[in-house]
C-alpha atoms as an extended CHARMM CRD file, in Angstrom:
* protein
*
       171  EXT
         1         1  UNK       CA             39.5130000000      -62.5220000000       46.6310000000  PROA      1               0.0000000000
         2         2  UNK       CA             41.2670000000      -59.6710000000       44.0900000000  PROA      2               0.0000000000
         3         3  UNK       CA             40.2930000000      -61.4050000000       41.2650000000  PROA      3               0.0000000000
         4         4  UNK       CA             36.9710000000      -62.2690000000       41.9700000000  PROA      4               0.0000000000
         5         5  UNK       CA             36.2220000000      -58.3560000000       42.5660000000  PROA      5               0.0000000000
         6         6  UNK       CA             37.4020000000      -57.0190000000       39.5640000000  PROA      6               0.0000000000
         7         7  UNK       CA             35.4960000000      -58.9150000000       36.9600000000  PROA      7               0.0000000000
         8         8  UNK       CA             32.2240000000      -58.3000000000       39.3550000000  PROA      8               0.0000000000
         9         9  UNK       CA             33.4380000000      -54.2350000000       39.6100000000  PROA      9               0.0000000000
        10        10  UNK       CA             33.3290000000      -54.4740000000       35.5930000000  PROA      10              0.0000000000
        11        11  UNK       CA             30.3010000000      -56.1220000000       35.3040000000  PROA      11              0.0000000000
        12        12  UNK       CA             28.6740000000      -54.0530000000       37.3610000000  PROA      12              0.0000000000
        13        13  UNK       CA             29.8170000000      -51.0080000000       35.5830000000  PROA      13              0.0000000000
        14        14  UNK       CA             29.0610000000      -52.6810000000       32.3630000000  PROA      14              0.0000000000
        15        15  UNK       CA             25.2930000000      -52.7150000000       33.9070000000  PROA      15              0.0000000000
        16        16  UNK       CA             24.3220000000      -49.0530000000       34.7850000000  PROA      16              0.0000000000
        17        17  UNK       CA             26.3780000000      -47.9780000000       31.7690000000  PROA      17              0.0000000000
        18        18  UNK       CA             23.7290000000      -49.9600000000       29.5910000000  PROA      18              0.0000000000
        19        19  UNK       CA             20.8050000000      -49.6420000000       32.1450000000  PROA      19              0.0000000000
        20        20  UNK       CA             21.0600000000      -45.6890000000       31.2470000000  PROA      20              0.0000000000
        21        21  UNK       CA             21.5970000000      -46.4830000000       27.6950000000  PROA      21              0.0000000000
        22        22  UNK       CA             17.9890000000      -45.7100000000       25.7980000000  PROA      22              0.0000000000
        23        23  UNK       CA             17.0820000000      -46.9330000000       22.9970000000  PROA      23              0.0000000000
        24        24  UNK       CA             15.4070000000      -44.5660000000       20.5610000000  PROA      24              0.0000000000
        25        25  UNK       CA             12.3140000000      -45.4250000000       20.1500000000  PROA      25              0.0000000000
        26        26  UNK       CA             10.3030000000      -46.2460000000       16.7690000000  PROA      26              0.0000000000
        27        27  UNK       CA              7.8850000000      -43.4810000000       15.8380000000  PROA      27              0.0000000000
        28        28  UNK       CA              5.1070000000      -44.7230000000       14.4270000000  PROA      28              0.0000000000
        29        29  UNK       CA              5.0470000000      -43.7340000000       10.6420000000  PROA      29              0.0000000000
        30        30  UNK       CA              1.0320000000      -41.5370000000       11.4950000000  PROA      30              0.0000000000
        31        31  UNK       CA              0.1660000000      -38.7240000000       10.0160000000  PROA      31              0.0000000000
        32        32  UNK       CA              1.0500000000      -35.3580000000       11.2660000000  PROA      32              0.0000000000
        33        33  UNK       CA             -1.9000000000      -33.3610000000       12.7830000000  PROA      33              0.0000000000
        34        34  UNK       CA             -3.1920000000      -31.5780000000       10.2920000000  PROA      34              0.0000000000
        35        35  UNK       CA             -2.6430000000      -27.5890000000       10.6130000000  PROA      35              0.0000000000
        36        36  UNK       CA             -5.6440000000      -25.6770000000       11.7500000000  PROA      36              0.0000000000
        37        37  UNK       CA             -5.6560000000      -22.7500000000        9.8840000000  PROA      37              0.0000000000
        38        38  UNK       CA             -7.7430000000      -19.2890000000       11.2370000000  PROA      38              0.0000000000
        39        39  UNK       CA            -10.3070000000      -17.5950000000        9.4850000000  PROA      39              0.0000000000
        40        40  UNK       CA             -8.2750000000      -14.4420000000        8.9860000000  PROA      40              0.0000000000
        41        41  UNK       CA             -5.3900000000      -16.8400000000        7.2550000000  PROA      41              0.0000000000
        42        42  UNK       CA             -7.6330000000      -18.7590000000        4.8630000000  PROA      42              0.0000000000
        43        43  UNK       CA             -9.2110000000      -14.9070000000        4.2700000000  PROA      43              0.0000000000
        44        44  UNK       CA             -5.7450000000      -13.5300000000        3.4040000000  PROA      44              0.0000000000
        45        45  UNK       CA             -4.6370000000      -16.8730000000        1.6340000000  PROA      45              0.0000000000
        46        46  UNK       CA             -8.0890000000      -16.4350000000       -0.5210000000  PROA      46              0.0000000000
        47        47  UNK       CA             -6.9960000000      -13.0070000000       -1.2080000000  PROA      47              0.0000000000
        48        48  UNK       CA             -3.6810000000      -13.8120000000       -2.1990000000  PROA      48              0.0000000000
        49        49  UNK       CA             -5.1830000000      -16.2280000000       -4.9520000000  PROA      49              0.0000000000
        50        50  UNK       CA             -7.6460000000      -13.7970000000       -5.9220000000  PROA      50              0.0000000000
        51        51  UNK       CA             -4.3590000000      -11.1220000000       -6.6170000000  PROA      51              0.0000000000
        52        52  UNK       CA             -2.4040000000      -13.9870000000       -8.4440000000  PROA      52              0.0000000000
        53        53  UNK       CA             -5.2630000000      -14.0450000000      -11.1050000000  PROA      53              0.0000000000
        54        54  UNK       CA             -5.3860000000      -10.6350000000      -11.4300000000  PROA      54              0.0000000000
        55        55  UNK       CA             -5.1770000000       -9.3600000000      -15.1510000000  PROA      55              0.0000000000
        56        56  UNK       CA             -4.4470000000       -5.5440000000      -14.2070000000  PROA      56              0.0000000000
        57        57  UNK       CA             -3.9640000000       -2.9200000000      -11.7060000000  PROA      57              0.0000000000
        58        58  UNK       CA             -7.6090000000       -2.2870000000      -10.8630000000  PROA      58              0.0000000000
        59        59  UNK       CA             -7.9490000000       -5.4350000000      -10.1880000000  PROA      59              0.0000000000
        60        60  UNK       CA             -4.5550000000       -5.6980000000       -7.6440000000  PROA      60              0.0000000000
        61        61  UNK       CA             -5.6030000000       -2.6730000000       -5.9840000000  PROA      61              0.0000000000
        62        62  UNK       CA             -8.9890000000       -3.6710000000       -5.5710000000  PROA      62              0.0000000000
        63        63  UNK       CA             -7.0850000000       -6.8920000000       -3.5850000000  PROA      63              0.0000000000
        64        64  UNK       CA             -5.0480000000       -4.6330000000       -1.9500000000  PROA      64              0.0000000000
        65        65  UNK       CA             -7.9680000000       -2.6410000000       -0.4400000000  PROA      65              0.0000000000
        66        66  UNK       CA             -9.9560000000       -6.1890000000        0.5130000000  PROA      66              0.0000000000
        67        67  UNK       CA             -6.5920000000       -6.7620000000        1.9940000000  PROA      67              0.0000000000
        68        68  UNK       CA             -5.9970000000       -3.1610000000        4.1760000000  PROA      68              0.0000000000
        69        69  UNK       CA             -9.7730000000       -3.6160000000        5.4250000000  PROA      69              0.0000000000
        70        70  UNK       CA             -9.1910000000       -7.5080000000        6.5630000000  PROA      70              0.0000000000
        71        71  UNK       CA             -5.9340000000       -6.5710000000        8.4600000000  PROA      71              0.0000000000
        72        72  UNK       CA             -8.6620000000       -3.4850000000       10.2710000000  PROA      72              0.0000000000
        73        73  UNK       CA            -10.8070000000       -6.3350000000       11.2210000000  PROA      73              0.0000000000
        74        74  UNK       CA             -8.4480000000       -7.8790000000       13.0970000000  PROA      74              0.0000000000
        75        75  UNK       CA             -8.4400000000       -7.3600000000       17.0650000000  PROA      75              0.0000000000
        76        76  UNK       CA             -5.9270000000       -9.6660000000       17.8520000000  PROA      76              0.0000000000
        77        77  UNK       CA             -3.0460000000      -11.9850000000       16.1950000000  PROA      77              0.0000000000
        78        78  UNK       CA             -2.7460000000      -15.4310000000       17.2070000000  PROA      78              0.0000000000
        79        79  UNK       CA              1.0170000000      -15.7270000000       17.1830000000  PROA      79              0.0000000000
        80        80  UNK       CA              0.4180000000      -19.2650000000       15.3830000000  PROA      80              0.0000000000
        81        81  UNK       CA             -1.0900000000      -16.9880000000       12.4310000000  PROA      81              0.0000000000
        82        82  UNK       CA              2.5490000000      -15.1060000000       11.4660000000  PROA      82              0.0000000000
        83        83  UNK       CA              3.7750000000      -17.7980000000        9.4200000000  PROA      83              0.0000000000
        84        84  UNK       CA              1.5480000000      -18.4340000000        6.9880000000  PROA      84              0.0000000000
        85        85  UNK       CA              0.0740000000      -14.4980000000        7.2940000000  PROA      85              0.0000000000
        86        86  UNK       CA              3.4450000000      -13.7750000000        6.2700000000  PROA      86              0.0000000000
        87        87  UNK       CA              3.6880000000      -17.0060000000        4.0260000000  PROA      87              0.0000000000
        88        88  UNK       CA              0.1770000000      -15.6970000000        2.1960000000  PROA      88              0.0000000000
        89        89  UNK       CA              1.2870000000      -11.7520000000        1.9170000000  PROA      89              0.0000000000
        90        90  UNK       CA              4.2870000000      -12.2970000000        0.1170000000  PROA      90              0.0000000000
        91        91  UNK       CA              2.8940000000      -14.6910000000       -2.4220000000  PROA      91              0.0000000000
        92        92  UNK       CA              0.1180000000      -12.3200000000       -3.1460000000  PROA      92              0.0000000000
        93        93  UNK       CA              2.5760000000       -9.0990000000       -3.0060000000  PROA      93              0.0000000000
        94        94  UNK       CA              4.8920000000      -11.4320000000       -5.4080000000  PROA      94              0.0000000000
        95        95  UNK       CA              1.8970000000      -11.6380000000       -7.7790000000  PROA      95              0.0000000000
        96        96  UNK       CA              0.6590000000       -7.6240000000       -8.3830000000  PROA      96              0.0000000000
        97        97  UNK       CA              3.8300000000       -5.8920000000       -7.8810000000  PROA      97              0.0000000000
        98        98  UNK       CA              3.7350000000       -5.7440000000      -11.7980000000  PROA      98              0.0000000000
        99        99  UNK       CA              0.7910000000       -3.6990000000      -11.2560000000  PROA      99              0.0000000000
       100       100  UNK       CA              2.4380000000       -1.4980000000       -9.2150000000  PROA      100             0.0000000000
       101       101  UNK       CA              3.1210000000        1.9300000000      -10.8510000000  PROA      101             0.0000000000
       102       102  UNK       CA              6.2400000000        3.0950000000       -9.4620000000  PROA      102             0.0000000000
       103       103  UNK       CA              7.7560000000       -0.5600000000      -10.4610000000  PROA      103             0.0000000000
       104       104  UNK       CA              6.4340000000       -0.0230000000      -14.0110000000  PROA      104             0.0000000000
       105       105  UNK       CA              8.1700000000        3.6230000000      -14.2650000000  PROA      105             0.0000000000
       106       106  UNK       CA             11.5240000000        2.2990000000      -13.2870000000  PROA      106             0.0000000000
       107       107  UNK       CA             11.0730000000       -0.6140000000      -15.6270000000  PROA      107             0.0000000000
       108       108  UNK       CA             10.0110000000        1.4400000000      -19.0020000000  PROA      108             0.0000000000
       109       109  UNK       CA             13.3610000000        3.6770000000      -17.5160000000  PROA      109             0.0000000000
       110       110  UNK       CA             15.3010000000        0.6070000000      -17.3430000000  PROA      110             0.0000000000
       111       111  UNK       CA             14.2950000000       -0.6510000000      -20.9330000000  PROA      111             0.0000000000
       112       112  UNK       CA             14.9560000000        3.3260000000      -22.4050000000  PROA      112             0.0000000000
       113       113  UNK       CA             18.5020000000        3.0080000000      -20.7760000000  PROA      113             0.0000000000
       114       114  UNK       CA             19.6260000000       -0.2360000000      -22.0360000000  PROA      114             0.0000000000
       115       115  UNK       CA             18.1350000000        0.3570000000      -25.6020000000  PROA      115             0.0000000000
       116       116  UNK       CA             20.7350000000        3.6610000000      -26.1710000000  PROA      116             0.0000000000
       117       117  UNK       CA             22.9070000000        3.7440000000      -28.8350000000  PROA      117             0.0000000000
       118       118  UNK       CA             25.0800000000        6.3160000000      -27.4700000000  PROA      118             0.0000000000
       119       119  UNK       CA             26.2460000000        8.1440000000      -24.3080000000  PROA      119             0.0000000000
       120       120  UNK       CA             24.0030000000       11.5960000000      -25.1990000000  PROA      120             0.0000000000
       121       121  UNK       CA             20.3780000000        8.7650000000      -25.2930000000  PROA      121             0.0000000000
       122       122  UNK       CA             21.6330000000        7.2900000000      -21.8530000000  PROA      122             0.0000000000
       123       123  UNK       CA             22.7390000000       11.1710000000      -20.5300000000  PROA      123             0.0000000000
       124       124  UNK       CA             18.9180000000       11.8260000000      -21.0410000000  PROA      124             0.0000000000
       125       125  UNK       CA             17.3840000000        8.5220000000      -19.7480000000  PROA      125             0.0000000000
       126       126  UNK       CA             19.3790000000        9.6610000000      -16.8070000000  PROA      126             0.0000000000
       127       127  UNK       CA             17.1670000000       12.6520000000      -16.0700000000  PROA      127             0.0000000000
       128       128  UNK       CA             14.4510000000       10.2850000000      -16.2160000000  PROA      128             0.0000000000
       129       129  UNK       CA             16.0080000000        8.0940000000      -12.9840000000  PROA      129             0.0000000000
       130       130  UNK       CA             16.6570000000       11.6460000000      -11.2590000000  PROA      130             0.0000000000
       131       131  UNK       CA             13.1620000000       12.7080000000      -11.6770000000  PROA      131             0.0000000000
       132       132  UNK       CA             11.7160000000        9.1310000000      -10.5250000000  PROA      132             0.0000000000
       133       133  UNK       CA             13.7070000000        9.4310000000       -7.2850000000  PROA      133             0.0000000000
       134       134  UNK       CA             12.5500000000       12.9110000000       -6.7620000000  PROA      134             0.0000000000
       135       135  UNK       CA              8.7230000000       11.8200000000       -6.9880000000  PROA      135             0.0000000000
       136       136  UNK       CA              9.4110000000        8.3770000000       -4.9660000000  PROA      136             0.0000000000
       137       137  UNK       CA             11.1220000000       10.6840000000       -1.7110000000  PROA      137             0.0000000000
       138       138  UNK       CA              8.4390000000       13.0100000000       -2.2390000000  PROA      138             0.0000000000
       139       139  UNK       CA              5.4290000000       10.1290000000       -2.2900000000  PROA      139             0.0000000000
       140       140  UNK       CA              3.8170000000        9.4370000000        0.9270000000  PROA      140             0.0000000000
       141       141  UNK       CA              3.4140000000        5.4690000000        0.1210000000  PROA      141             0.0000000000
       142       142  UNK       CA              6.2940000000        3.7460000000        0.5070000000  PROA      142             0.0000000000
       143       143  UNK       CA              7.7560000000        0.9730000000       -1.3480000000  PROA      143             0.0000000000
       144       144  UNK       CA              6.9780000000       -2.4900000000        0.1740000000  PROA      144             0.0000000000
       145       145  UNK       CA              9.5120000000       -5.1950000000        0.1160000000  PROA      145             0.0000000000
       146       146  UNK       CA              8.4290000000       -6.9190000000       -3.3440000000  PROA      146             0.0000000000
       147       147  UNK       CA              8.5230000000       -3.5720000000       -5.2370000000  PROA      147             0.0000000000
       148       148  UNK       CA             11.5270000000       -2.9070000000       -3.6340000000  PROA      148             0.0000000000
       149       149  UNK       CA             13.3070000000       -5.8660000000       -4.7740000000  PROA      149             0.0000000000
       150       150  UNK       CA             11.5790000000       -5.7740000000       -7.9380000000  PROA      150             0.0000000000
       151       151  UNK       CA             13.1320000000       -2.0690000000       -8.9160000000  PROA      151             0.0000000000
       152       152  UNK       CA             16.6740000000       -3.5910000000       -6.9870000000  PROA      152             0.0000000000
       153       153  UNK       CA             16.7710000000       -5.8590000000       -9.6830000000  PROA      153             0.0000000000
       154       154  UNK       CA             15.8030000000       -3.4670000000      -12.3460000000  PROA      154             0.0000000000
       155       155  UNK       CA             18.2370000000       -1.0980000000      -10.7640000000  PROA      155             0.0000000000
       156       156  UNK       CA             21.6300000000       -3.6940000000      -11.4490000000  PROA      156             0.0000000000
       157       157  UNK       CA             19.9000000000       -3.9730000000      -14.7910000000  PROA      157             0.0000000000
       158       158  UNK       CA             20.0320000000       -0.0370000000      -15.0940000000  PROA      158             0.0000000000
       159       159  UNK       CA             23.5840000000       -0.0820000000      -13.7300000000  PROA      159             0.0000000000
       160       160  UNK       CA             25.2790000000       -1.8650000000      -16.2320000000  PROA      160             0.0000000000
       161       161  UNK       CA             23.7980000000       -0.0140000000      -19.0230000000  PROA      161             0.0000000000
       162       162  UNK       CA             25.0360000000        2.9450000000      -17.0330000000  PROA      162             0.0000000000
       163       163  UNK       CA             28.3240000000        1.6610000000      -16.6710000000  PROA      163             0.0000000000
       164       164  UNK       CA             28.2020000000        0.8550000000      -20.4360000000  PROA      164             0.0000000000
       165       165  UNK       CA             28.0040000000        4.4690000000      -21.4250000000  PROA      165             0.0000000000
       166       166  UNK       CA             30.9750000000        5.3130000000      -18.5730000000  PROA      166             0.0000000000
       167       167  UNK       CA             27.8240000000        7.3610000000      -16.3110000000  PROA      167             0.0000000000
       168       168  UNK       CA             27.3360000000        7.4510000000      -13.0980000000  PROA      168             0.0000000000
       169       169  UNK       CA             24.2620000000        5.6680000000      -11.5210000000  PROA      169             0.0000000000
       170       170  UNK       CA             21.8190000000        8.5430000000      -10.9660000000  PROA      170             0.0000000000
       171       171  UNK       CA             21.8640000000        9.3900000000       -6.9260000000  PROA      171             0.0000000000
């Protein structure tokens, strides 16, 4: 009778190990559902095309106004909305932060710097850094993140030159 309860014992086992056993199922190759997108989103992601064809700073501060008075309109946020809000406002801050005058000043700095000759041309570009910090603390508009990483990258550009002419980066 031992040997006839083993193999039954195993096959047994064998079936509710396989009877919990699933199988993944195909999915069907459809189409995602396509993404509904709110008003304000398509109104920002308008905006943000608008400020990528922008051919000056009028015109990106014009955009960035259109911008300030779309975000006022808005009573709530549909939490669905933050991605591509956020997706929309750094493409279009990507786009005019060449317009943006405190990145320009650091830039023309930048360029003064790194075209010295000597150590007394980059001693007096430094004054110029100085004085740009002085008037960005002083500034009540702050820097927003593309501007910021636009005058980071300016600023490792700046810091070699620096280093070039044995000066300290400007604090």
């Amino acid at each position: 009778m031992k040997n006839y309860l083993a193999p039954v014992i195993v096959m047994i086992t064998v079936f509710f190990v396989l009877s919990g056993c699933k199988k993944e199922e195909k999915k069907d190759n459809a189409p995602a559902a396509p993404v509904v997108k709110s008003q304000f989103v398509k109104a920002l992601e308008g905006l943000a095309d608008k400020g990528c064809a922008c051919k000056d700073a009028a015109c990106a501060s014009s955009v960035q106004l259109e911008v300030g008075k779309l975000a006022k309109s808005i009573k709530k946020m549909n939490p669905a909305d933050y991605k591509p809000m956020q997706e929309a406002q750094s493409r279009l801050d990507a786009c005019i932060v060449k317009y943006d005058a405190r990145v320009i000043s650091y830039t023309a700095l930048t360029t003064a710097l790194c075209a010295c000759k000597d150590k007394k041309c980059a001693q007096a570009a430094s004054a110029g850094f100085t004085k740009w910090a002085k008037e960005l603390t002083s500034a009540k508009k702050r820097l927003d993140k593309s501007a910021t990483q636009a005058i980071v990258a300016q600023g490792l550009k700046a810091k070699a030159c620096f280093d070039k002419f044995g000066l300290p980066v400007p604090q």
